[in-house]
PDB file of N, CA, C and O in Angstrom:
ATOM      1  N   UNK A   1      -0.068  -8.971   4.081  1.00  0.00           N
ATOM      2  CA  UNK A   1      -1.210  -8.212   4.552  1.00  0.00           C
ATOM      3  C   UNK A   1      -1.897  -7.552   3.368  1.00  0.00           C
ATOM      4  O   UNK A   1      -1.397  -6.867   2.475  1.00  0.00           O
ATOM      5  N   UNK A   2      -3.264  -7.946   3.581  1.00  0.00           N
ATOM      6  CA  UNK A   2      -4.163  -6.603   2.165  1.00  0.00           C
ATOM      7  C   UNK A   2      -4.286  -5.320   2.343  1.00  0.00           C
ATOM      8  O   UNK A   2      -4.756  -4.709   3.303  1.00  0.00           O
ATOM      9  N   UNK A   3      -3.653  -4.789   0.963  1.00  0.00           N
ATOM     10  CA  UNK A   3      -3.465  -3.324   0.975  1.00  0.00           C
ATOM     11  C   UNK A   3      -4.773  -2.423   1.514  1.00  0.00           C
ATOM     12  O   UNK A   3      -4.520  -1.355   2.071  1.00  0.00           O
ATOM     13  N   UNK A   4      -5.966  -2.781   1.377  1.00  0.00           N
ATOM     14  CA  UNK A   4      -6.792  -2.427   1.732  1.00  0.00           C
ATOM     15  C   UNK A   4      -7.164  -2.759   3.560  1.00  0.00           C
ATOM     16  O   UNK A   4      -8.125  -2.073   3.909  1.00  0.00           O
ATOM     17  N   UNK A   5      -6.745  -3.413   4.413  1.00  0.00           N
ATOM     18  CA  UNK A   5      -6.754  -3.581   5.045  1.00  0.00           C
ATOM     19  C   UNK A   5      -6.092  -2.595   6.012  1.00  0.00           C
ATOM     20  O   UNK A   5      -6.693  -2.045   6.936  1.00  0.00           O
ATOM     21  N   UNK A   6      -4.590  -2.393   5.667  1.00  0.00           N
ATOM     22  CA  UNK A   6      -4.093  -1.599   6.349  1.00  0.00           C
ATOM     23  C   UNK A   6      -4.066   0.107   5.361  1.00  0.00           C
ATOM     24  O   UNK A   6      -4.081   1.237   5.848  1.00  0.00           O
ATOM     25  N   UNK A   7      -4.043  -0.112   4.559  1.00  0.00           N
ATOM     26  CA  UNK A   7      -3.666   1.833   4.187  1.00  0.00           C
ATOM     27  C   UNK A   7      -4.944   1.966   3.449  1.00  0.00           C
ATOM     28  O   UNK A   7      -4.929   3.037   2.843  1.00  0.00           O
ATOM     29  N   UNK A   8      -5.840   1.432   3.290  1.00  0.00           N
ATOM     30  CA  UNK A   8      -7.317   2.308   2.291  1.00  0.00           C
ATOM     31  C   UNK A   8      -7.429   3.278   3.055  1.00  0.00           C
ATOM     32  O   UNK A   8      -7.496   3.361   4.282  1.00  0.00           O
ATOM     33  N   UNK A   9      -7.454   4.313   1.910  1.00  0.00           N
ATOM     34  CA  UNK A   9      -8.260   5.683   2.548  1.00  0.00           C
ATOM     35  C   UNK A   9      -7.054   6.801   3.559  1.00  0.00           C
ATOM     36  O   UNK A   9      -7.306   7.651   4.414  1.00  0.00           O
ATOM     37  N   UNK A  10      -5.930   6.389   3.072  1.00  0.00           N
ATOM     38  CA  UNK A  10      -5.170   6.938   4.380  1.00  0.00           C
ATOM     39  C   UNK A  10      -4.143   7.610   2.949  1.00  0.00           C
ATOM     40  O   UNK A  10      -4.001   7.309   1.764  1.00  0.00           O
ATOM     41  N   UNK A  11      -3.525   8.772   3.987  1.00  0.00           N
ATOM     42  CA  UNK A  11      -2.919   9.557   2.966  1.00  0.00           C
ATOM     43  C   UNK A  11      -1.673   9.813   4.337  1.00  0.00           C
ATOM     44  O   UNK A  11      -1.735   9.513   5.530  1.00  0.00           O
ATOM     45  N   UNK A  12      -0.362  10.636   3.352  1.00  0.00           N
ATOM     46  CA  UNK A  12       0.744  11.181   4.386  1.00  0.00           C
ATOM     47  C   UNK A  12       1.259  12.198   3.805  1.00  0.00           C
ATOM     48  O   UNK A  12       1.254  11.987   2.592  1.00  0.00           O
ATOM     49  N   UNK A  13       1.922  13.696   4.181  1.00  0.00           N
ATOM     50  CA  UNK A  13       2.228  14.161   3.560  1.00  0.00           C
ATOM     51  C   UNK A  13       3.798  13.584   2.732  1.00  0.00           C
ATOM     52  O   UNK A  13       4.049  12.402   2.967  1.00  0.00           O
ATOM     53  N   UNK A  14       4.457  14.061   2.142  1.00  0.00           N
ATOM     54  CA  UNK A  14       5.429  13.971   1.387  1.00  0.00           C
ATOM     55  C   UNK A  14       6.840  13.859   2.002  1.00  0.00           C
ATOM     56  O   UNK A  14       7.678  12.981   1.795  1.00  0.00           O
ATOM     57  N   UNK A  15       6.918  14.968   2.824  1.00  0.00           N
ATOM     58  CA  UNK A  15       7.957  14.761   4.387  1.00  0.00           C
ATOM     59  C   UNK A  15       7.627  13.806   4.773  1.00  0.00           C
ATOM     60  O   UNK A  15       8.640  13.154   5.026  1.00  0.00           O
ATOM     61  N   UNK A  16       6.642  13.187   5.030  1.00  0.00           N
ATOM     62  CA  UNK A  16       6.393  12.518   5.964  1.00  0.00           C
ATOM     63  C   UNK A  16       6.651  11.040   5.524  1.00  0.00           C
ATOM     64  O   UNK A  16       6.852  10.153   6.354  1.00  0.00           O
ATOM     65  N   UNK A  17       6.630  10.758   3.790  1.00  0.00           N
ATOM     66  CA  UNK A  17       7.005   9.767   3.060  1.00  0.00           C
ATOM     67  C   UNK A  17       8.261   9.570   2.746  1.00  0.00           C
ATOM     68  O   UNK A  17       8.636   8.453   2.390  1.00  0.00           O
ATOM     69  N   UNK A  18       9.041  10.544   2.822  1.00  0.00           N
ATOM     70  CA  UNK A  18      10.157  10.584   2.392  1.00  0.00           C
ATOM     71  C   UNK A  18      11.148  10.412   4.008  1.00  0.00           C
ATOM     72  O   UNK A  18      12.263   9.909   3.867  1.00  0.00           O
ATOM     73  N   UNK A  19      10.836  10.714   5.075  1.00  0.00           N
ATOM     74  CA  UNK A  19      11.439  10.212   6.081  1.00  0.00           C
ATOM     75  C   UNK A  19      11.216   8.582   6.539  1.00  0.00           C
ATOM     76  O   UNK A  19      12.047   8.024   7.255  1.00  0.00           O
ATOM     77  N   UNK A  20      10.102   7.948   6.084  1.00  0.00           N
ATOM     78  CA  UNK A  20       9.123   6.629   6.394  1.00  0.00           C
ATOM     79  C   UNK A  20      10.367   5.907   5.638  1.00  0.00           C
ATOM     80  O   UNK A  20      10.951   4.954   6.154  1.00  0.00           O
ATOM     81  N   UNK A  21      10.791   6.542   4.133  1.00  0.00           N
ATOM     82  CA  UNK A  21      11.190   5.733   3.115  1.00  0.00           C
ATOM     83  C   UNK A  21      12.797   5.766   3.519  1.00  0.00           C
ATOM     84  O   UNK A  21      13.444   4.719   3.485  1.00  0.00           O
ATOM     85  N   UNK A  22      13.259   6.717   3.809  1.00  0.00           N
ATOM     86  CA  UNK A  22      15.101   7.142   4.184  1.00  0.00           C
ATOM     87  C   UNK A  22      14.576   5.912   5.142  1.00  0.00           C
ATOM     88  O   UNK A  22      15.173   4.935   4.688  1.00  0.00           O
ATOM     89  N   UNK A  23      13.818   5.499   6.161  1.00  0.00           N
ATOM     90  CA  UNK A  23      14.107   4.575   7.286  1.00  0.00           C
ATOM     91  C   UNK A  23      14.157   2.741   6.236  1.00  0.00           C
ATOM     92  O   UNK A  23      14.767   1.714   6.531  1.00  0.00           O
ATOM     93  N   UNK A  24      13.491   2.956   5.360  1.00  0.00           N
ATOM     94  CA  UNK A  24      12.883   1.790   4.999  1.00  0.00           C
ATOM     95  C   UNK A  24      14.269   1.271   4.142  1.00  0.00           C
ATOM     96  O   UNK A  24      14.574   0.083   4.250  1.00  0.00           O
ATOM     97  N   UNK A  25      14.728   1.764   3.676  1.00  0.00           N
ATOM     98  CA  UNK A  25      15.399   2.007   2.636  1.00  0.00           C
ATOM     99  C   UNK A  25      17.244   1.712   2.993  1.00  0.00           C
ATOM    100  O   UNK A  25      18.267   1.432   2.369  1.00  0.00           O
ATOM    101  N   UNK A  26      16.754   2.027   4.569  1.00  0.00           N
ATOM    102  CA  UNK A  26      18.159   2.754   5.274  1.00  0.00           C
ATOM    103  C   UNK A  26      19.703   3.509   4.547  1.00  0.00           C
ATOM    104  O   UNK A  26      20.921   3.336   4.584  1.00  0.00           O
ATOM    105  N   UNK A  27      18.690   4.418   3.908  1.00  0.00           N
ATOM    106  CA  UNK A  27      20.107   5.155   2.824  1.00  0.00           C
ATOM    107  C   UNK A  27      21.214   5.410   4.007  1.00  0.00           C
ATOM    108  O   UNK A  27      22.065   4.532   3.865  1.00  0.00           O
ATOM    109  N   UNK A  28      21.408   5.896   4.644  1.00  0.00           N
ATOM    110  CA  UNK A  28      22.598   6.170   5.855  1.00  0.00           C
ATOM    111  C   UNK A  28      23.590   5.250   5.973  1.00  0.00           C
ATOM    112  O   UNK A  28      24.820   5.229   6.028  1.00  0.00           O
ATOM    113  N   UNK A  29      22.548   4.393   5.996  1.00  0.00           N
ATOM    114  CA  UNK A  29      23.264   2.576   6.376  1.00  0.00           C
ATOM    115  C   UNK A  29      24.190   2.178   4.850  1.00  0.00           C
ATOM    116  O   UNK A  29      25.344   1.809   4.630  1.00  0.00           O
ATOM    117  N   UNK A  30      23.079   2.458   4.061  1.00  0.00           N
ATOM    118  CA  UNK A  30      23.764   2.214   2.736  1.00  0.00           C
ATOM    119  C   UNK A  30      25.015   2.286   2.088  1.00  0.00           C
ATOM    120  O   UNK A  30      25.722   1.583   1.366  1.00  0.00           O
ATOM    121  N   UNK A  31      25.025   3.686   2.754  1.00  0.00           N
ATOM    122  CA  UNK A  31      26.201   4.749   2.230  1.00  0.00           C
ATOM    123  C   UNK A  31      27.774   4.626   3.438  1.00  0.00           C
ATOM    124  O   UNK A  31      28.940   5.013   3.359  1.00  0.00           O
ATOM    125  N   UNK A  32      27.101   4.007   4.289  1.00  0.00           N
ATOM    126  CA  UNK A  32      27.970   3.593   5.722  1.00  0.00           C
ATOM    127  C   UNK A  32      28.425   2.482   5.491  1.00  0.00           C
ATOM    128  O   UNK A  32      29.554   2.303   5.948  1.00  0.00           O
ATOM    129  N   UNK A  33      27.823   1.371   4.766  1.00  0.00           N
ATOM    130  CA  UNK A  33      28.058   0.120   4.017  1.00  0.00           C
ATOM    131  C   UNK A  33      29.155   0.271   3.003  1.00  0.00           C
ATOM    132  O   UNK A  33      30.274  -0.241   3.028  1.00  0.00           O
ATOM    133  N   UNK A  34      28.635   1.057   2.119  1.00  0.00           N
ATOM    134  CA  UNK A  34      29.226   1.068   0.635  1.00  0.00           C
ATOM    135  C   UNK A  34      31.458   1.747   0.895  1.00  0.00           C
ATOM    136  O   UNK A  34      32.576   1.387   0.526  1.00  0.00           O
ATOM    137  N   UNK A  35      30.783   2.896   1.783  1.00  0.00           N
ATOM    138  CA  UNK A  35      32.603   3.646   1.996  1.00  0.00           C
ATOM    139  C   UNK A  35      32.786   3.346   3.204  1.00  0.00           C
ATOM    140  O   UNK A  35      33.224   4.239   3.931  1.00  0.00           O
ATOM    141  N   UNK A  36      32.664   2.752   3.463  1.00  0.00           N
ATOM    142  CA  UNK A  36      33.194   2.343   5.365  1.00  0.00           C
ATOM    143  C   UNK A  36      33.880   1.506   5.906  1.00  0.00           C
ATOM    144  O   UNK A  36      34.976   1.456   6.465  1.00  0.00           O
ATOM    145  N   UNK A  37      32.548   0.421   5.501  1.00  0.00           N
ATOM    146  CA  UNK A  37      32.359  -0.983   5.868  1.00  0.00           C
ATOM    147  C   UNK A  37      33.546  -1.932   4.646  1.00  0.00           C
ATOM    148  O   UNK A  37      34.413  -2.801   4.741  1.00  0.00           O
ATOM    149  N   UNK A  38      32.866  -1.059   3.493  1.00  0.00           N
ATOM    150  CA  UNK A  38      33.257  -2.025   2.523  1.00  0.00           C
ATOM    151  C   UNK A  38      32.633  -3.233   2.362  1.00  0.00           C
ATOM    152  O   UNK A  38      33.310  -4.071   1.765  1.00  0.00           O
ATOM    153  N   UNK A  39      31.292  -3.646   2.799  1.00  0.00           N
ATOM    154  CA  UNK A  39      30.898  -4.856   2.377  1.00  0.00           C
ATOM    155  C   UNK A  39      29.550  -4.554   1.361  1.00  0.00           C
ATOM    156  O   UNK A  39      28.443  -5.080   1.487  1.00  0.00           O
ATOM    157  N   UNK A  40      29.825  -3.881   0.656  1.00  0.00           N
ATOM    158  CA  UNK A  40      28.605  -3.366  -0.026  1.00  0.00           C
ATOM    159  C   UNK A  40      29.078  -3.337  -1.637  1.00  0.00           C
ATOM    160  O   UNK A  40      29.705  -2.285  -1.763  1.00  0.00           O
ATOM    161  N   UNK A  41      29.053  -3.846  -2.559  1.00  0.00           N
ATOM    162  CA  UNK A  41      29.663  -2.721  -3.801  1.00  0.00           C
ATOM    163  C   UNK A  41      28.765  -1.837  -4.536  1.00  0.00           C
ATOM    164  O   UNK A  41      27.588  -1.663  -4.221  1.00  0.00           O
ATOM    165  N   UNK A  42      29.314  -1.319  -5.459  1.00  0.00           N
ATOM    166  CA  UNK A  42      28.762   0.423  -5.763  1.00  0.00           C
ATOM    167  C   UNK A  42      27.420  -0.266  -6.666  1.00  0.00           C
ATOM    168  O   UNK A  42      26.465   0.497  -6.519  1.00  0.00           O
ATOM    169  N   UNK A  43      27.071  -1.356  -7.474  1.00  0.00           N
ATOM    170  CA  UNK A  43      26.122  -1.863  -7.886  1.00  0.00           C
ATOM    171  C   UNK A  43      24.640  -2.243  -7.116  1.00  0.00           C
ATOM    172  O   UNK A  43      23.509  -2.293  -7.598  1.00  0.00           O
ATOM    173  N   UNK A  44      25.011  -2.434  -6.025  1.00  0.00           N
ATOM    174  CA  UNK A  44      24.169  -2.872  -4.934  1.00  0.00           C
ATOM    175  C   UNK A  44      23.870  -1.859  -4.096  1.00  0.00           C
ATOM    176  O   UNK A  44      22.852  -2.112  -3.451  1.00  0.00           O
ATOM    177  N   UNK A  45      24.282  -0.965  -3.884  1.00  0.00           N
ATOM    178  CA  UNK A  45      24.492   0.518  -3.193  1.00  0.00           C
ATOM    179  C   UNK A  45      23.630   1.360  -4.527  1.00  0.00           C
ATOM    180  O   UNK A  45      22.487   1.810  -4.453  1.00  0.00           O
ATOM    181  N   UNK A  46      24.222   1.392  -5.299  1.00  0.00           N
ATOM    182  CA  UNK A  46      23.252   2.072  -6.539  1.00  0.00           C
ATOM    183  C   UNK A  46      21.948   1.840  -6.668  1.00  0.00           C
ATOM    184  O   UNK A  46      20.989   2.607  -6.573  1.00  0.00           O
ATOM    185  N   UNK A  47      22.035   0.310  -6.973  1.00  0.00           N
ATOM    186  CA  UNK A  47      20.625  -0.032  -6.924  1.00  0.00           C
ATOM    187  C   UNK A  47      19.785   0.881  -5.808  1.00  0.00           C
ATOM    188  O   UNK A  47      18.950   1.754  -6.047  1.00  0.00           O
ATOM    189  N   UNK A  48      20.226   0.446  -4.619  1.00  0.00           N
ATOM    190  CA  UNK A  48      18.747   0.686  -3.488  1.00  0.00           C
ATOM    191  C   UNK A  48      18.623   2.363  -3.827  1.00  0.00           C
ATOM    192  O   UNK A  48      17.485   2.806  -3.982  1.00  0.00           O
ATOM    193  N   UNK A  49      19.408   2.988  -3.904  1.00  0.00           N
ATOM    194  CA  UNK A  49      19.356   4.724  -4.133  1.00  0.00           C
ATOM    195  C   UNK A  49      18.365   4.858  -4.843  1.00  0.00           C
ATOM    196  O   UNK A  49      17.371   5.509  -4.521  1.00  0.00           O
ATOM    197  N   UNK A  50      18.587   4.013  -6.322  1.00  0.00           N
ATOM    198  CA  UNK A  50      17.500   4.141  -7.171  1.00  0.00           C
ATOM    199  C   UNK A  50      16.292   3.973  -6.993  1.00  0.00           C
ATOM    200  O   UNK A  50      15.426   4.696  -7.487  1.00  0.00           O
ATOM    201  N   UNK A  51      15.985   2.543  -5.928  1.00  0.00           N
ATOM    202  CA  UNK A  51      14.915   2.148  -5.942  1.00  0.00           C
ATOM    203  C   UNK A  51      14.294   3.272  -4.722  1.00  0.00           C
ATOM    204  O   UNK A  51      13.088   3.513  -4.781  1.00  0.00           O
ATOM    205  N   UNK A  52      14.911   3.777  -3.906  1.00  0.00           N
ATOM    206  CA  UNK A  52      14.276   5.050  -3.484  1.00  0.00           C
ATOM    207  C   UNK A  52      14.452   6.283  -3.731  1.00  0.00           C
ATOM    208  O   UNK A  52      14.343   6.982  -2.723  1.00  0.00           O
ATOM    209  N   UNK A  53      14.793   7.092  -5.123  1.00  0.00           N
ATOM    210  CA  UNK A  53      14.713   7.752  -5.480  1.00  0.00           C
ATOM    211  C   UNK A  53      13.238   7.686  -6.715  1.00  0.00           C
ATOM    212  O   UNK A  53      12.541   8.593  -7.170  1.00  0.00           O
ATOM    213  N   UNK A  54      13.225   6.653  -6.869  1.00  0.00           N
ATOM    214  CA  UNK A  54      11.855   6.117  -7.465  1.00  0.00           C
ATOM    215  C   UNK A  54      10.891   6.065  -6.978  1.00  0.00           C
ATOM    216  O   UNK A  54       9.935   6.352  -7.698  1.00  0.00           O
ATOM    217  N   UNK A  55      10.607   5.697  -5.581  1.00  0.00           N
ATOM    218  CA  UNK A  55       9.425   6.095  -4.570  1.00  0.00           C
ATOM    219  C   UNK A  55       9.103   7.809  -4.249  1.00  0.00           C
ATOM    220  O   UNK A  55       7.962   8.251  -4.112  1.00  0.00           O
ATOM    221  N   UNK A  56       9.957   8.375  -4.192  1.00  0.00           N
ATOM    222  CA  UNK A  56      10.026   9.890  -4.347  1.00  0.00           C
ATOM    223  C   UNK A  56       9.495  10.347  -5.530  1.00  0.00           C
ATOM    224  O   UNK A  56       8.785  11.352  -5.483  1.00  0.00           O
ATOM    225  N   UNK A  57       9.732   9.719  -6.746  1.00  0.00           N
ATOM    226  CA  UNK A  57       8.938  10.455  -8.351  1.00  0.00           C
ATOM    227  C   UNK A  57       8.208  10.216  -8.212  1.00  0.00           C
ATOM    228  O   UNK A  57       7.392  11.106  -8.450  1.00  0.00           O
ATOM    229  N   UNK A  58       7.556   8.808  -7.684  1.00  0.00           N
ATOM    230  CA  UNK A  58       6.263   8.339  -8.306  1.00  0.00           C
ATOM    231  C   UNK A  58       4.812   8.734  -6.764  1.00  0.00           C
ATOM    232  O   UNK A  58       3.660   8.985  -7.116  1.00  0.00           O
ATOM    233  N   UNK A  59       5.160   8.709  -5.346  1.00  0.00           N
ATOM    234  CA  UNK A  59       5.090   9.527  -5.097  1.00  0.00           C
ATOM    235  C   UNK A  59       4.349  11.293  -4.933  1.00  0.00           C
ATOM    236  O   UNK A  59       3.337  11.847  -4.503  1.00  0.00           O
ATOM    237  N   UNK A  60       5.830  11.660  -5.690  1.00  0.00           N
ATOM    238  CA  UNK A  60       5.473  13.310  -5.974  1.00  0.00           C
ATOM    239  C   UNK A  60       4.487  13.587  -7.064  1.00  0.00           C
ATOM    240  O   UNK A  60       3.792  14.598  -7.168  1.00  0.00           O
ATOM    241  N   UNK A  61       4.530  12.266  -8.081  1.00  0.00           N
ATOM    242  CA  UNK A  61       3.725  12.109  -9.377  1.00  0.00           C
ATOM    243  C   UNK A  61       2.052  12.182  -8.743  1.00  0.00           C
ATOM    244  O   UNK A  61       0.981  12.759  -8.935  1.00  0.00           O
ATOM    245  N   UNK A  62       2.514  11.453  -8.119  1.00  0.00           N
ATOM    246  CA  UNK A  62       0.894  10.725  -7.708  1.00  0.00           C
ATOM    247  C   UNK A  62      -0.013  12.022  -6.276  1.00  0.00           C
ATOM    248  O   UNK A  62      -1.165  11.941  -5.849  1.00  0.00           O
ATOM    249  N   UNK A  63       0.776  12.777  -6.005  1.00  0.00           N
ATOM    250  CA  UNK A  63       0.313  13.658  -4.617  1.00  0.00           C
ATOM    251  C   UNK A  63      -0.607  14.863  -5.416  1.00  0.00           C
ATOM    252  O   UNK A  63      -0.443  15.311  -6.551  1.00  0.00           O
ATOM    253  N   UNK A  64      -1.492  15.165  -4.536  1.00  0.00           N
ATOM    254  CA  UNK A  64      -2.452  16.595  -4.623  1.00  0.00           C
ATOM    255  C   UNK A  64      -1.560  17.699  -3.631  1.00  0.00           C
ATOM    256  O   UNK A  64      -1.147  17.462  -2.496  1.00  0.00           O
ATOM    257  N   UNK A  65      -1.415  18.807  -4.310  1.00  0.00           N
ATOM    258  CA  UNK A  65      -1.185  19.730  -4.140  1.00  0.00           C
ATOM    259  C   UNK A  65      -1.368  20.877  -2.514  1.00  0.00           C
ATOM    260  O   UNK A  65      -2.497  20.893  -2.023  1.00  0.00           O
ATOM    261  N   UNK A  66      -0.827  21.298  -2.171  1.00  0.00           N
ATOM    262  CA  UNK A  66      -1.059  21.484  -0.878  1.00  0.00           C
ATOM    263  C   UNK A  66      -1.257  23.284  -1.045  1.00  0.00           C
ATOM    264  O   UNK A  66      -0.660  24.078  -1.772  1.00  0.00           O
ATOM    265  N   UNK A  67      -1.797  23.384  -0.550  1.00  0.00           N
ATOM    266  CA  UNK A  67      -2.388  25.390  -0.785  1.00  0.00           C
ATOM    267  C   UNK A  67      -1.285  26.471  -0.463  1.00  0.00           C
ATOM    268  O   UNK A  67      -1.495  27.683  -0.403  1.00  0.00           O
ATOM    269  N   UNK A  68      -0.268  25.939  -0.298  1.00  0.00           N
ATOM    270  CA  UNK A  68       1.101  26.367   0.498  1.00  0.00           C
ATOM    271  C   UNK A  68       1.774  26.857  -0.922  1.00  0.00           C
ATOM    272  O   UNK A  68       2.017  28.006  -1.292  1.00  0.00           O
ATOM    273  N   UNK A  69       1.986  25.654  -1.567  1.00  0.00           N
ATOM    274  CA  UNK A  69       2.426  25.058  -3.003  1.00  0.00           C
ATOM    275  C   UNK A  69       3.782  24.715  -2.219  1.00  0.00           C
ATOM    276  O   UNK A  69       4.790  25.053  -2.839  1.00  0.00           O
ATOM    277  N   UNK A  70       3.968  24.200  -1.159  1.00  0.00           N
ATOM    278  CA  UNK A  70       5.093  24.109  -0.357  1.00  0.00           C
ATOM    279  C   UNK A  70       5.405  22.358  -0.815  1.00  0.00           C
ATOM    280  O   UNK A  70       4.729  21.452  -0.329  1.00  0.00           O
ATOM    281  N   UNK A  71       6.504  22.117  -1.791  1.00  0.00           N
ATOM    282  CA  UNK A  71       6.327  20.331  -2.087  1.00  0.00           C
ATOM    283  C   UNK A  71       6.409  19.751  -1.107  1.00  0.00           C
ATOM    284  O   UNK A  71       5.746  18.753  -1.391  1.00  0.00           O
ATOM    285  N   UNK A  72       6.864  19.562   0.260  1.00  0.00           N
ATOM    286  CA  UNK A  72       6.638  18.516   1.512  1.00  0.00           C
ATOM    287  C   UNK A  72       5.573  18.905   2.033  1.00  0.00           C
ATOM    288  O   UNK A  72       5.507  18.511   3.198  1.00  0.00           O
ATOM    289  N   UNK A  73       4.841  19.403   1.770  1.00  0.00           N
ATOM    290  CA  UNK A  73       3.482  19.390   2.402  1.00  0.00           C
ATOM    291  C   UNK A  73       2.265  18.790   1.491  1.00  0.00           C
ATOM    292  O   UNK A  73       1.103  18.624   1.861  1.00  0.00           O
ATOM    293  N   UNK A  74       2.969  18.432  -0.122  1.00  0.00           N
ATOM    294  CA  UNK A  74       1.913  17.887  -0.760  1.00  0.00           C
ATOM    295  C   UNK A  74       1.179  16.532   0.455  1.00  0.00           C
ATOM    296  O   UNK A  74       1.687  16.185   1.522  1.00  0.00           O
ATOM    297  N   UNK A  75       0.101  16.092  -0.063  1.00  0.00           N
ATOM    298  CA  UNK A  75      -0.363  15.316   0.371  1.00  0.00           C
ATOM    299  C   UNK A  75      -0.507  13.782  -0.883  1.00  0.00           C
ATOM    300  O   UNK A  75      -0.678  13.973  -2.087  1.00  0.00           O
ATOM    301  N   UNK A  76      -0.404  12.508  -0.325  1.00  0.00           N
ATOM    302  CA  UNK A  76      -0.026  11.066  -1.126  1.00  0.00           C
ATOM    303  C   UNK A  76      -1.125  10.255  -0.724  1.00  0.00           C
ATOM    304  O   UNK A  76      -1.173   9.770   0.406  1.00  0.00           O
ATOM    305  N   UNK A  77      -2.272  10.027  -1.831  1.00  0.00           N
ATOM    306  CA  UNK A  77      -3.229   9.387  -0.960  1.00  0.00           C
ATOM    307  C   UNK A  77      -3.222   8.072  -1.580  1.00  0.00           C
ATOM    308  O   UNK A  77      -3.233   7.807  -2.782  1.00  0.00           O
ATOM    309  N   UNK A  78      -3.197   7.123  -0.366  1.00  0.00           N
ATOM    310  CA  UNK A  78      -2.563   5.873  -0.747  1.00  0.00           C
ATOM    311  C   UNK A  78      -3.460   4.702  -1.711  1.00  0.00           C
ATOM    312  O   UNK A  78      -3.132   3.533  -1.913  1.00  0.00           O
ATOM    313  N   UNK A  79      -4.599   5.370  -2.186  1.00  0.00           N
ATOM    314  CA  UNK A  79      -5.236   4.241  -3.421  1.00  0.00           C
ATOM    315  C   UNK A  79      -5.195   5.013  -4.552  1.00  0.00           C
ATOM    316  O   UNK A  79      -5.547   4.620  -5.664  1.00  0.00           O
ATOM    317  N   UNK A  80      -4.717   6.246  -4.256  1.00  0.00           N
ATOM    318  CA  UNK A  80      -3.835   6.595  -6.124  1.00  0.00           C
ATOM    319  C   UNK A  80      -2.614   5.432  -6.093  1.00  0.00           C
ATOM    320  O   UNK A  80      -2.231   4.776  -7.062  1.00  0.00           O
ATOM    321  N   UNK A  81      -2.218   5.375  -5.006  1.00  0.00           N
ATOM    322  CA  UNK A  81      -0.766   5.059  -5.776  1.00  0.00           C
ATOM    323  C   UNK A  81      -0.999   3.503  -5.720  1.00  0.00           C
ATOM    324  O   UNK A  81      -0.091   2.722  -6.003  1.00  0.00           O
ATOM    325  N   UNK A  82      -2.112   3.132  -5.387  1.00  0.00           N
ATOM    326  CA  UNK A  82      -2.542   1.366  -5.367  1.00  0.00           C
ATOM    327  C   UNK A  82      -3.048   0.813  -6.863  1.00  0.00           C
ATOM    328  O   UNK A  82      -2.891  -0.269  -7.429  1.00  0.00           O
ATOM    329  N   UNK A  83      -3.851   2.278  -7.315  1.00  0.00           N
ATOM    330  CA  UNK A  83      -3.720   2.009  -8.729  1.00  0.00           C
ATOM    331  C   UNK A  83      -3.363   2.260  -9.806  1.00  0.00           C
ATOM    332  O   UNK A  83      -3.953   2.017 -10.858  1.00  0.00           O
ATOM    333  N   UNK A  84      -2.185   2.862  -9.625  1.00  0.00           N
ATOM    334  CA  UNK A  84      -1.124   2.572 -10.554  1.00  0.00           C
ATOM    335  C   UNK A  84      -0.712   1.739 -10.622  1.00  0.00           C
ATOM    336  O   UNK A  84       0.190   1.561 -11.440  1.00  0.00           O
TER     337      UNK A  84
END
């Protein structure tokens, strides 16, 4: 799908990215995988952490400021982070 198609012009706050991303990401699952299950190892389990702890910097990098100065209420507007 084109990025412009579905998210131009659309923004979310930061809570609101960071719960979107825990789903996307399924850290819960991850971590339920990795000590549980046992079908996961700590390389592959690492990885995904990273790769969403990286959506969170870049993200928080990329958000305008919210009048609160409250950080989950920044706001992420989604063609900053299209052009990066």
């Amino acid at each position: 799908m084109d990025f412009f198609q579905k998210f131009a012009g659309g923004c979310m706050s930061l809570i609101e990215l960071i719960v979107m991303h825990t789903k996307i990401f399924m850290i819960i699952e991850n971590l339920h995988d990795l000590m549980s299950r046992g079908n996961l190892d700590y390389k592959d389990a690492l990885a995904k952490v990273q790769d969403y702890n990286m959506t969170k910097i870049l993200t928080r990098q990329c958000s305008v400021p919210h009048d609160s100065n409250d950080v989950k209420q920044f706001t992420c507007e989604f063609n900053v982070l299209y052009n990066i």
